[in-house]
DODO-420831 format. One record per residue (C-alpha): x negated, z, y negated; residue number from 1; residue in one letter. Coordinates in Angstrom, 3 decimals. Layout:
BEGIN
- X,Z,Y,NUM,A
...
end
This chain:
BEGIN
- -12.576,28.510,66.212,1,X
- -13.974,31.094,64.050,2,X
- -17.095,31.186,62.706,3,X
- -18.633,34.577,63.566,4,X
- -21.066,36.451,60.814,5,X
- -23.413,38.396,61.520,6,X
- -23.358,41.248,58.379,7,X
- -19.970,42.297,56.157,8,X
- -19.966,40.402,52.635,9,X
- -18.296,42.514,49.868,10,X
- -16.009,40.143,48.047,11,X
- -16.725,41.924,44.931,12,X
- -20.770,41.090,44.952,13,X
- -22.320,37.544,44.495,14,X
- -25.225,36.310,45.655,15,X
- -27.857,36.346,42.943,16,X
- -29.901,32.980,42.541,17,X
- -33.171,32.669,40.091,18,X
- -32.458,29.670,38.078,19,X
- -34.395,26.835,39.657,20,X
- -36.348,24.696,37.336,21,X
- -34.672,20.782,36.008,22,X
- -36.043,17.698,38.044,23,X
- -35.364,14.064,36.749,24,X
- -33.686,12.497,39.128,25,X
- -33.832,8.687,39.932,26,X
- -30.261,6.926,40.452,27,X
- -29.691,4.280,43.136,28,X
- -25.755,2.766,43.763,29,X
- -25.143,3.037,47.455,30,X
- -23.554,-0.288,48.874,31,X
- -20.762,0.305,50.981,32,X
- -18.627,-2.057,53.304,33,X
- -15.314,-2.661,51.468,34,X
- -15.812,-0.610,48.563,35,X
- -12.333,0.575,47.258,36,X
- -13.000,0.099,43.359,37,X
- -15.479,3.672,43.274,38,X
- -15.660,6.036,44.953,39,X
- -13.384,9.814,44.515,40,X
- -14.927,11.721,47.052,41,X
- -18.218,12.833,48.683,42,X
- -19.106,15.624,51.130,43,X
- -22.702,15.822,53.220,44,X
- -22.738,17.895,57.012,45,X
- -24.895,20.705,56.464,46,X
- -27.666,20.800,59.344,47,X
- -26.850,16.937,60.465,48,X
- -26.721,14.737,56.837,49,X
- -23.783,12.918,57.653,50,X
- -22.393,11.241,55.101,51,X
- -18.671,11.062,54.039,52,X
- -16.725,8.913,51.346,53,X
- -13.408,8.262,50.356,54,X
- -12.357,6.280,48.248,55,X
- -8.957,4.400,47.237,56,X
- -8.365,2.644,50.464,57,X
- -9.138,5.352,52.873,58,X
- -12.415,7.562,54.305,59,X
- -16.095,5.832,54.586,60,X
- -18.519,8.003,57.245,61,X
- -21.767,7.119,57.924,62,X
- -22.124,6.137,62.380,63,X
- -24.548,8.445,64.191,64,X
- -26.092,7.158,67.412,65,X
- -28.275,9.141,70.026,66,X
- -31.402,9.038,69.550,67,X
- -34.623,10.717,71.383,68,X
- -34.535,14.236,73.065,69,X
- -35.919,15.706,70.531,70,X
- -33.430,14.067,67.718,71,X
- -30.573,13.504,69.896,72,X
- -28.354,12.466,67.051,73,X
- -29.514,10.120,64.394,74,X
- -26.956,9.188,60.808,75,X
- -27.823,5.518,60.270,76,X
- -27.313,3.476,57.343,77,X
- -23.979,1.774,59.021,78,X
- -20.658,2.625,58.034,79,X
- -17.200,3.010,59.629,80,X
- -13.456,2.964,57.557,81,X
- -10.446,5.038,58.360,82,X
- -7.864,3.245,56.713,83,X
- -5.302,5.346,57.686,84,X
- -5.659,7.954,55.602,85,X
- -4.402,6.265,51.969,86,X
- -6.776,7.367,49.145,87,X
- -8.676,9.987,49.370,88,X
- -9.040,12.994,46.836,89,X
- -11.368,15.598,49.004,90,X
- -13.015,16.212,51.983,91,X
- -14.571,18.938,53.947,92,X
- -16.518,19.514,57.024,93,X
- -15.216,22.543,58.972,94,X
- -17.820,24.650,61.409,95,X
- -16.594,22.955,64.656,96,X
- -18.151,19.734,63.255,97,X
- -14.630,18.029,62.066,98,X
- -13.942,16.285,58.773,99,X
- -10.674,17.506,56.728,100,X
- -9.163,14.629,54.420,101,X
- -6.830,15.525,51.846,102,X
- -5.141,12.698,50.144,103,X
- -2.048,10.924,48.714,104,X
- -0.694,10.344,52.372,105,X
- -1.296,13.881,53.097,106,X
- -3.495,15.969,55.064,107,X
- -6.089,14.411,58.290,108,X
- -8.820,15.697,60.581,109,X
- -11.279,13.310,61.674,110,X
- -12.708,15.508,64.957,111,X
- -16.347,15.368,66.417,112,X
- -15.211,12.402,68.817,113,X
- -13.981,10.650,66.023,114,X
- -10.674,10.514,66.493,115,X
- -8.414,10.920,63.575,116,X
- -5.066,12.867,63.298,117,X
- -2.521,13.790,60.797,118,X
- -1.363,17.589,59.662,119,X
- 1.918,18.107,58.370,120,X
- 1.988,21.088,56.167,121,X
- 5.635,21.149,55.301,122,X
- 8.386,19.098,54.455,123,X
- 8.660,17.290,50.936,124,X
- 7.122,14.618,49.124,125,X
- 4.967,16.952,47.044,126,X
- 3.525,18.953,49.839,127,X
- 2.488,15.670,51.251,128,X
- 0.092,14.980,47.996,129,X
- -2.707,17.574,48.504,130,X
- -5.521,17.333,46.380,131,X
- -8.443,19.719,48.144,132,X
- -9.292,21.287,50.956,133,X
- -11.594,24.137,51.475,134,X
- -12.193,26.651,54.111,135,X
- -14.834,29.597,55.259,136,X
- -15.120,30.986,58.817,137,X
- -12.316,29.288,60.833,138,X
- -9.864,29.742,57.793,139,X
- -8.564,26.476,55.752,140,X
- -6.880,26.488,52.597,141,X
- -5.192,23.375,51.487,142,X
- -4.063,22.897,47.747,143,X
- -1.138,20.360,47.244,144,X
- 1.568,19.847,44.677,145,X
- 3.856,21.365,46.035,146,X
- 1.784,24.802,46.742,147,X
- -1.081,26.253,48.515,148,X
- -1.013,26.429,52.699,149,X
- -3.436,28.488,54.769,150,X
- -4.251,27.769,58.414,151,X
- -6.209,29.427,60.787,152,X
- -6.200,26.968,64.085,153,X
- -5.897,23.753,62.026,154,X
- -2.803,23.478,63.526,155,X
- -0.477,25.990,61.980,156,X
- 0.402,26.053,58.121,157,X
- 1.775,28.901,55.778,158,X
- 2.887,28.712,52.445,159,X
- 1.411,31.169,50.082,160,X
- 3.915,32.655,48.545,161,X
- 3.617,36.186,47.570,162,X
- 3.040,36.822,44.058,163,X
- 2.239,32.533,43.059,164,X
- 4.382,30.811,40.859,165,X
- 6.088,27.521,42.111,166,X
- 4.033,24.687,41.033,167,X
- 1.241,22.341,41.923,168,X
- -2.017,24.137,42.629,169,X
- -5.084,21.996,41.757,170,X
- -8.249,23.740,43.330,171,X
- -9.185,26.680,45.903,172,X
- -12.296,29.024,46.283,173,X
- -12.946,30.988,49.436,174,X
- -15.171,33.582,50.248,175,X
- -14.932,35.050,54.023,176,X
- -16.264,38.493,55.263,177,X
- -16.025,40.372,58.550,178,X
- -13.930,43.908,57.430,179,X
- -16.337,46.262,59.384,180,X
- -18.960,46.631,61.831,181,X
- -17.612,47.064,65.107,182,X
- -14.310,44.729,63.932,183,X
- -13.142,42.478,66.348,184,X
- -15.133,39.782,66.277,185,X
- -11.892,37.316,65.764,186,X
- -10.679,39.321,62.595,187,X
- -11.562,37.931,59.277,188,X
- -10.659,38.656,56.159,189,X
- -10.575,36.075,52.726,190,X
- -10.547,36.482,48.666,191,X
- -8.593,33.048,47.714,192,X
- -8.617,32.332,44.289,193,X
- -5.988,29.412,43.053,194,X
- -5.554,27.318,39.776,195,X
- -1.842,27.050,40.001,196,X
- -0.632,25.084,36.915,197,X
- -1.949,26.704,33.864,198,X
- -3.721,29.862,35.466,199,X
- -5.942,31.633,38.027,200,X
- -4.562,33.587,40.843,201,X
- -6.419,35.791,43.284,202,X
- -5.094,36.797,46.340,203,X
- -6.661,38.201,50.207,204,X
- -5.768,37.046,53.744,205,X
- -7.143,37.052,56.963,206,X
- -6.690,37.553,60.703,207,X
- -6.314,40.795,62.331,208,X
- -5.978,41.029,66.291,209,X
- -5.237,37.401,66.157,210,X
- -2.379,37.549,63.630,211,X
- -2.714,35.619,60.107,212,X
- -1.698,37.829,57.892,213,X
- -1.266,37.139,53.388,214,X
- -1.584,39.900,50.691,215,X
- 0.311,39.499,47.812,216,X
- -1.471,37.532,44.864,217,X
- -2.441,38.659,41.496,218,X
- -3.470,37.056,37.662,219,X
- -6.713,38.178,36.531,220,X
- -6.706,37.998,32.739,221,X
- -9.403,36.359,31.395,222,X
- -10.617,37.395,27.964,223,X
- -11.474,34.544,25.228,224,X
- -9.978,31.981,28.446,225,X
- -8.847,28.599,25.941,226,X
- -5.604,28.750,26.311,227,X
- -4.606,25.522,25.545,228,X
- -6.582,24.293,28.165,229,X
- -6.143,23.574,31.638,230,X
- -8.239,24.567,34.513,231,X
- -9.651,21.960,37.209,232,X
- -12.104,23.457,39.067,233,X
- -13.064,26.950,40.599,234,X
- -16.217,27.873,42.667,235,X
- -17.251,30.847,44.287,236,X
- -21.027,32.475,43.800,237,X
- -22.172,29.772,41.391,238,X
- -25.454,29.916,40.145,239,X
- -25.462,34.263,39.562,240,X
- -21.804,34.501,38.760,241,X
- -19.217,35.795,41.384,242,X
- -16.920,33.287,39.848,243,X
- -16.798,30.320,38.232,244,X
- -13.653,28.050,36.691,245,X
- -13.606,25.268,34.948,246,X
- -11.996,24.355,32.208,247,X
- -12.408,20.816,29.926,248,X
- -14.215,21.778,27.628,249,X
- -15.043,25.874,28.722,250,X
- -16.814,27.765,31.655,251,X
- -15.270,31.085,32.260,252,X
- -17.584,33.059,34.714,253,X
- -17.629,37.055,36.056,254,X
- -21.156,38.470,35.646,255,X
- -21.435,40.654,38.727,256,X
- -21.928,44.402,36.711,257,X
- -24.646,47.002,37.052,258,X
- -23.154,49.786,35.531,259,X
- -19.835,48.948,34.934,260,X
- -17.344,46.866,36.634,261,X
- -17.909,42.981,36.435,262,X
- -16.574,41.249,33.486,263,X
- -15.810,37.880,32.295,264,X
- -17.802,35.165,30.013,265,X
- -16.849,32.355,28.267,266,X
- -19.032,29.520,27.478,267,X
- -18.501,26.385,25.723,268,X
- -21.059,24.142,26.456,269,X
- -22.315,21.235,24.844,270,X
- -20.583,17.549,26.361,271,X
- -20.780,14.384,25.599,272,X
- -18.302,13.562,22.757,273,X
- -15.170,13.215,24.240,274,X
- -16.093,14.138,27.828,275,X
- -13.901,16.662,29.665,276,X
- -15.374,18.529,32.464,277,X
- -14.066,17.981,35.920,278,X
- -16.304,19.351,38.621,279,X
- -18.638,22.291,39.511,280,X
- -21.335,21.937,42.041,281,X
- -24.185,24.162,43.268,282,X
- -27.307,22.897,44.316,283,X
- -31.037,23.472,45.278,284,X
- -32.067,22.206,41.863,285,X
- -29.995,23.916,39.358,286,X
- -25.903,23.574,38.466,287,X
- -24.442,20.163,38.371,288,X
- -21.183,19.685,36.193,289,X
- -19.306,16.107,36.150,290,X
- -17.136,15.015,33.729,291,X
- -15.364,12.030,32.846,292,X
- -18.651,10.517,30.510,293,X
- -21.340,11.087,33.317,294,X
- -23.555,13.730,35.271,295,X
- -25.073,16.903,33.715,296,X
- -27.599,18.992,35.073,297,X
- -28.449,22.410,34.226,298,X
- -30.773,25.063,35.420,299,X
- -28.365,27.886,35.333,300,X
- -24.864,28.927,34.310,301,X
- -23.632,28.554,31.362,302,X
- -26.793,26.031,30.279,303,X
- -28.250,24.246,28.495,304,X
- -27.283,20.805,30.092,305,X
- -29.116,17.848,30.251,306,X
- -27.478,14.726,30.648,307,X
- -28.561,12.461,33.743,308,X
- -30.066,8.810,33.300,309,X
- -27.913,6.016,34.002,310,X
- -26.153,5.137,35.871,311,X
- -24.858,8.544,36.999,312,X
- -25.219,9.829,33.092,313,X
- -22.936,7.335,31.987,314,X
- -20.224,6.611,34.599,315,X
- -17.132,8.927,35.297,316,X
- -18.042,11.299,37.489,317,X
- -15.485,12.939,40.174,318,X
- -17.640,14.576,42.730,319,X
- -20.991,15.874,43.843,320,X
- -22.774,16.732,46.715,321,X
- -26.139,17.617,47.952,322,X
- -28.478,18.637,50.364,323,X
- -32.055,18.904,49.740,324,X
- -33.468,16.850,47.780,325,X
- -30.739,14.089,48.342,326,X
- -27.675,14.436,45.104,327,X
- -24.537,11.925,46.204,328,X
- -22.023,11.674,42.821,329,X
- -18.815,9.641,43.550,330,X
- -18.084,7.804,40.867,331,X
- -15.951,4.954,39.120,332,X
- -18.349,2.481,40.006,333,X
- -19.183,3.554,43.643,334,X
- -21.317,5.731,45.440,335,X
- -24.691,6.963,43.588,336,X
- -27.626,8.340,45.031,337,X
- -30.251,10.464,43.398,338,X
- -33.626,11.845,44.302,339,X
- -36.107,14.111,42.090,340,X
- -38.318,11.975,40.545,341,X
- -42.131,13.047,41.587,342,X
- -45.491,12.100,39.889,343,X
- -47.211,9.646,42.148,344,X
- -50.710,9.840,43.434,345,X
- -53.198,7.697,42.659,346,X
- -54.288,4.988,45.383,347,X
- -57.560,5.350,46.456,348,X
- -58.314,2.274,45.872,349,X
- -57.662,2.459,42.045,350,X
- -59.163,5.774,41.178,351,X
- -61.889,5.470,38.473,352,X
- -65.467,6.117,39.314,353,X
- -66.468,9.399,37.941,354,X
- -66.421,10.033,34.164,355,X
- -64.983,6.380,33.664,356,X
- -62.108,6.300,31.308,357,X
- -58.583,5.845,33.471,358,X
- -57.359,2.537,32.354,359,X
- -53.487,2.185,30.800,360,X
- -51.684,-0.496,30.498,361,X
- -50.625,-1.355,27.408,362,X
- -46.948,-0.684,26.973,363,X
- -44.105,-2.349,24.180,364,X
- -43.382,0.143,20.808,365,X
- -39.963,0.130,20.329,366,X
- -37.683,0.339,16.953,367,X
- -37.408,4.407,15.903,368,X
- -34.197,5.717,17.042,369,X
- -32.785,5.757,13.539,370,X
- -32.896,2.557,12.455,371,X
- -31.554,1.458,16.462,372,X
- -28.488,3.800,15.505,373,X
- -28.179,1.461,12.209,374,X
- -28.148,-1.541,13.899,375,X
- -25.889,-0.756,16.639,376,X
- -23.339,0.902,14.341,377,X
- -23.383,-2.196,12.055,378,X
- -23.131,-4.666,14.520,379,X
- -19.827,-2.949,15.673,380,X
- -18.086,-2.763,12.223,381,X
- -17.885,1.261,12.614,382,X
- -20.130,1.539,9.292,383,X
- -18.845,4.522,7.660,384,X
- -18.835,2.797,4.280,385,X
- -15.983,0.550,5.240,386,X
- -13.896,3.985,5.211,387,X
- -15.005,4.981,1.854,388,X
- -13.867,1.577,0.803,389,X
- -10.685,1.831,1.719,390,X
- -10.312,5.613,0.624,391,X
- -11.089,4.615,-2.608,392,X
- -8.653,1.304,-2.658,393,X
- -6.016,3.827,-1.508,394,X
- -6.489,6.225,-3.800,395,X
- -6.178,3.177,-6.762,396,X
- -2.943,2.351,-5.412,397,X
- -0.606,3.944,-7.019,398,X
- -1.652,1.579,-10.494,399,X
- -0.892,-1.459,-8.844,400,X
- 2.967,-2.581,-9.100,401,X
- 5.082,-3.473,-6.315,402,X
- 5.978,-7.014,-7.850,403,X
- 8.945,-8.976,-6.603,404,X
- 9.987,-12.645,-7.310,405,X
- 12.998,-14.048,-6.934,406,X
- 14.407,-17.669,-7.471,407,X
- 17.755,-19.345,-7.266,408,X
- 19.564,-22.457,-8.095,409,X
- 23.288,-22.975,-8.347,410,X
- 25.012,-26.965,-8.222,411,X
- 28.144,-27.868,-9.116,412,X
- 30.297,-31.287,-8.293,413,X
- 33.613,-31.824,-9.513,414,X
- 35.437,-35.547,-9.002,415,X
- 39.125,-36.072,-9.814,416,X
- 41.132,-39.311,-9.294,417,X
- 45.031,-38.914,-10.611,418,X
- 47.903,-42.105,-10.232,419,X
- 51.151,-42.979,-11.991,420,X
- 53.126,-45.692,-13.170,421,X
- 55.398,-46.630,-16.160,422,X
- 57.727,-49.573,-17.144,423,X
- 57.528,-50.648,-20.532,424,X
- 59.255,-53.693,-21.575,425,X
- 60.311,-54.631,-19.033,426,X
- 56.739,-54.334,-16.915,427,X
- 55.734,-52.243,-14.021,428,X
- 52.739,-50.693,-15.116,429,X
- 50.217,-48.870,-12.440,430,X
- 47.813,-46.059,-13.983,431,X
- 44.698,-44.428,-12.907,432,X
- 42.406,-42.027,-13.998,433,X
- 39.241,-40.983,-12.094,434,X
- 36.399,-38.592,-14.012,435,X
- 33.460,-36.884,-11.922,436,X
- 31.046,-34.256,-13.513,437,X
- 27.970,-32.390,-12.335,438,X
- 25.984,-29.492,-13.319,439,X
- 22.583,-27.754,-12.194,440,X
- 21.942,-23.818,-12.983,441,X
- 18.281,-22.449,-12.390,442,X
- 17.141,-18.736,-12.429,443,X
- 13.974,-17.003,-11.593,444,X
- 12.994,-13.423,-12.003,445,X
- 9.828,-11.485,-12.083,446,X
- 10.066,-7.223,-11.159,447,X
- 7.435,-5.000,-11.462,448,X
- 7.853,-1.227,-9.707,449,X
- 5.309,0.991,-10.204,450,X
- 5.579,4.413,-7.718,451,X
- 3.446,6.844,-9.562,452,X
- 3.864,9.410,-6.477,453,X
- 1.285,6.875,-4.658,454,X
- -1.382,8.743,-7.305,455,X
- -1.483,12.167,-5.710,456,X
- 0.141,11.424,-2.364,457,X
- -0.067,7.736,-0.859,458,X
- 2.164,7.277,2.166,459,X
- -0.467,5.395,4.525,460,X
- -2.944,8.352,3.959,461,X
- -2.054,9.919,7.529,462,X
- -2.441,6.282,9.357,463,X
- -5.995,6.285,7.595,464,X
- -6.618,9.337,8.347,465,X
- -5.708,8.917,12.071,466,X
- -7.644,5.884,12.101,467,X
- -10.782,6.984,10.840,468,X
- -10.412,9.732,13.703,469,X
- -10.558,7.190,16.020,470,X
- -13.244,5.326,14.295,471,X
- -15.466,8.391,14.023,472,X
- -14.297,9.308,17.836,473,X
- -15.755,5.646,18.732,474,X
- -18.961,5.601,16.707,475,X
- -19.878,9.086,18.501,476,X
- -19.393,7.678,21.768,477,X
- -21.322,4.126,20.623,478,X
- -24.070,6.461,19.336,479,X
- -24.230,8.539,22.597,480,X
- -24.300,5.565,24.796,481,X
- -27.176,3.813,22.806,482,X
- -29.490,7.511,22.540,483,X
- -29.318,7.697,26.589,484,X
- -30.532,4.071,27.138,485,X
- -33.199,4.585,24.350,486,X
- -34.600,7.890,25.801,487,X
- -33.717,6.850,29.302,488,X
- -36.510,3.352,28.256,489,X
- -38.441,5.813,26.657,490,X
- -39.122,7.855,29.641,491,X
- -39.739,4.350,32.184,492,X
- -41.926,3.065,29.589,493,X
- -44.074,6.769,29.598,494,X
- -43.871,7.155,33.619,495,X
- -44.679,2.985,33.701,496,X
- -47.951,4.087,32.094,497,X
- -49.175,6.773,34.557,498,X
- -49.869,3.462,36.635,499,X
- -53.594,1.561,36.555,500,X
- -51.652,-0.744,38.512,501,X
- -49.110,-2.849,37.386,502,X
- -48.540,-4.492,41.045,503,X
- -47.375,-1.390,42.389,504,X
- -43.774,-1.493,43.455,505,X
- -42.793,1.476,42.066,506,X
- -44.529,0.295,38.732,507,X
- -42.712,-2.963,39.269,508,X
- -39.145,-1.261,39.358,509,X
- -40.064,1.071,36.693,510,X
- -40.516,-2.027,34.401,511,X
- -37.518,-3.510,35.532,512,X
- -35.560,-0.527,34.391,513,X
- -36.941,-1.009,31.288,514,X
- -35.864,-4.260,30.866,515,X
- -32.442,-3.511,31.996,516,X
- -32.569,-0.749,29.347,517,X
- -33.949,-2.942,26.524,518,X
- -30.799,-5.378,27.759,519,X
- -28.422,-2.769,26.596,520,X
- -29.547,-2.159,23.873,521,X
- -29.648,-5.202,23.132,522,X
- -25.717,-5.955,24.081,523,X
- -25.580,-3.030,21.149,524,X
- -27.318,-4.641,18.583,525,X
- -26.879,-7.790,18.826,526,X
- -30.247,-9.181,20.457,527,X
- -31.977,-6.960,17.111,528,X
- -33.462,-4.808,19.682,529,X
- -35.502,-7.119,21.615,530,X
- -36.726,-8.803,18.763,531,X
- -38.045,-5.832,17.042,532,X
- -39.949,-4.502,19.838,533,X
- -44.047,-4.175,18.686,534,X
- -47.076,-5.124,20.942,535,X
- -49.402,-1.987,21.231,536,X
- -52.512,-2.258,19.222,537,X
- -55.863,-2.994,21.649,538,X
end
């Protein structure tokens, strides 16, 4: 079934956003019936707010139940499993209602009346792997890795082929658009845009009287792209740009043009160390990007980006989706939930007579960043000093001699035993001679080698070298993970004190967040952290 719209969208415009301003967001994990070990996908019904997971054993979706007339169907908080399906890499609700699943067992639609079905794309082991699914007005495109398929009934699959390189295509954007007023209302046209290994193809398709037809695809060159990178995600009319892809460490974007022709940007934004970015997602509340080190949030394309609390900020992040106010982030650890955090209102009850001071509770003063940093960084051994240390013993090396001992000992045993006779006047005589003799040899030497080359060029300077890498790789990542719980205490402890009352329940979680805050940094330093925590001054 198509889905018909109601004005032509040029594929070469973009819709426009205004950049929407941050909201803090409070993270919740979502429990769910036999979790698989985290969760690798997410995808929420437009209109309805069903809920769909997948994860390593199969597809999670959230039951819906009739309800009143008036909210005839009703998501609850129970969940049903599709085992079926193998682990799950994407999913995507089509306009008939039905969930897509693309996975490592191939491709399955889960219809309205929940029942589940397989699609077979085409033959082969590698077409059977497909890693997303996407679609716009009745048209699906499936990437696997083995190619890109297109279908327009759900039922029928074509390989693109025209133009695209053999080769495992990661991700697919779509963008649909009616050809002209007047069209049949079944025709359709599509711009496709493909990461097939390495690069970014663009191609158009669509259905004319009934027939699926596939233009021959094209590679856009991207100016400044990183070359030595490797796409994974591409999104279509992201945040004011026409197009968006994704690249580890780079966002490459076309800026829709007022007096010339659109062009392309390249940003490099600013990650956690060692992150690599992995998905693009558009929301009401600004640009989310997840990576591999946690969730960032940004108003706009390319940024700034601000890193999420925990545990969303710190956990691998593989995909996001939201509606409303309502952010889901599949993650390594399971299924998160986040909601923009709002300033409460005052009970009524505890509001202050007029011009009375507003009583504050009195909250902890903790250690200055800085000297936290210290700490942590000492009580894991990654104290740059230890480095120096050993440049300098390297560097002394050369002077010292490669000594060698050796020692041996040599015995010697020799025993002889010799017989004769003789007759002398007139006698038999019967002679023997026996003599033994021993001897004992020591020897010991000392050598001394000296390998003056070892002065301007010692040979473990590269495993150093590599190692300190590591090291300094390591303490970045230690130093990261310590700043985020310190700010992410610092701002519980400041929204803990916009309460008068400490028996409120959202005061009472707020100060168990701290606490689980203060406990990692504790795990950090070694129990320093509590310890040094200050009373406030009355």
């Amino acid at each position: 079934m198509l889905l018909l719209l109601g004005s032509a969208v040029p594929p070469a415009k973009a819709v426009v956003h205004s950049a929407p301003a941050l909201r803090a967001h409070h993270w919740r994990r979502v429990h769910l019936p036999n979790e698989g070990g985290g969760a690798l996908a997410v995808a929420l019904q437009a209109g309805s707010g069903r809920l769909a997971v997948g994860d390593a054993q199969g597809l999670l979706l959230q039951v819906q139940e009739s309800g009143r007339a008036s909210d005839p169907v009703a998501v609850t908080g129970r969940w049903r499993r599709f085992a079926g399906t193998g682990p799950v890499r994407d999913l995507h609700f089509d306009v008939d209602g039905g969930l897509w699943i693309a996975g490592d067992r191939g491709l399955w639609l889960l219809d309205a009346r929940g029942r589940l079905s397989p699609r077979v794309l085409a033959p082969g082991d590698e077409e059977g792997r497909v890693r997303r699914i996407t679609g716009a007005a009745g048209l699906l495109v499936a990437s696997t890795a083995g190619g890109a398929f297109v279908s327009a009934d759900g039922e029928s699959w074509r390989r693109i082929l025209d133009g695209v390189p053999r080769g495992a295509v990661r991700a697919a954007a779509v963008r649909a658009w009616q050809p002209a007023t007047g069209a049949d209302p079944r025709d359709v046209r599509m711009q496709v845009w493909l990461l097939v290994t390495h690069e970014v193809w663009r191609l158009e398709l669509g259905v004319t009287d009934g027939e699926l037809w596939i233009g021959p695809a094209r590679r856009p060159a991207i100016p400044g792209r990183p070359a030595s990178q490797t796409p994974s995600d591409i999104v279509i009319d992201l945040a004011g740009a026409e197009l968006a892809v994704l690249y580890p460490r780079a966002i490459a974007r076309i800026l829709p043009g007022r007096i010339a022709e659109a062009r392309w940007e390249v940003a490099y934004p600013v990650l956690p160390p060692g992150a690599v970015a992995l998905r693009l997602h558009a929301a009401d509340h600004g640009v989310w990007l997840a990576t591999d080190q946690g969730l960032l949030h940004g108003a706009a394309l390319p940024g700034p980006w601000e890193r999420e609390s925990s545990p969303a900020g710190t956990a691998p992040v593989f995909a996001v989706a939201g509606d409303g106010e309502r952010v889901y982030a599949a993650t390594s650890i399971g299924l998160l939930e986040g909601r923009p955090a709002a300033p409460r209102a005052p009970s009524a009850g505890l509001e202050p007579a007029p011009g009375t001071p507003h009583p504050r509770p009195r909250l902890p003063i903790d250690p200055d960043l800085r000297t936290v940093h210290q700490r942590a960084i000492e009580y894991s051994g990654l104290e740059p000093s230890r480095f120096r240390d050993l440049e300098r013993g390297l560097a002394r090396r050369g002077w010292l001699p490669v000594m060698s001992l050796r020692a041996g000992a040599a015995y010697d045993r020799d025993t002889s035993d010799d017989h004769d006779e003789t007759f002398t006047y007139g006698e038999l005589h019967q002679l023997q001679d026996r003599s033994s003799a021993r001897s004992r040899d020591f020897e010991g030497t000392i050598t001394l080698a000296w390998d003056f080359a070892d002065l301007a060029y010692p040979t473990e300077a590269p495993d150093l070298s590599r190692e300190a890498r590591q090291v300094v790789t390591l303490r970045d990542n230690v130093l990261d993970e310590v700043t985020q719980l310190y700010f992410d205490r610092r701002r519980a402890l400041i929204a803990l004190g916009a309460f008068a009352d400490r028996r409120d329940p959202e005061a009472v979680a707020l100060e168990i967040r701290s606490r689980e805050l203060a406990a990692g940094l504790d795990a950090w330093t070694g129990g320093w952290f509590s310890r040094h925590v200050r009373e406030p001054v009355p």
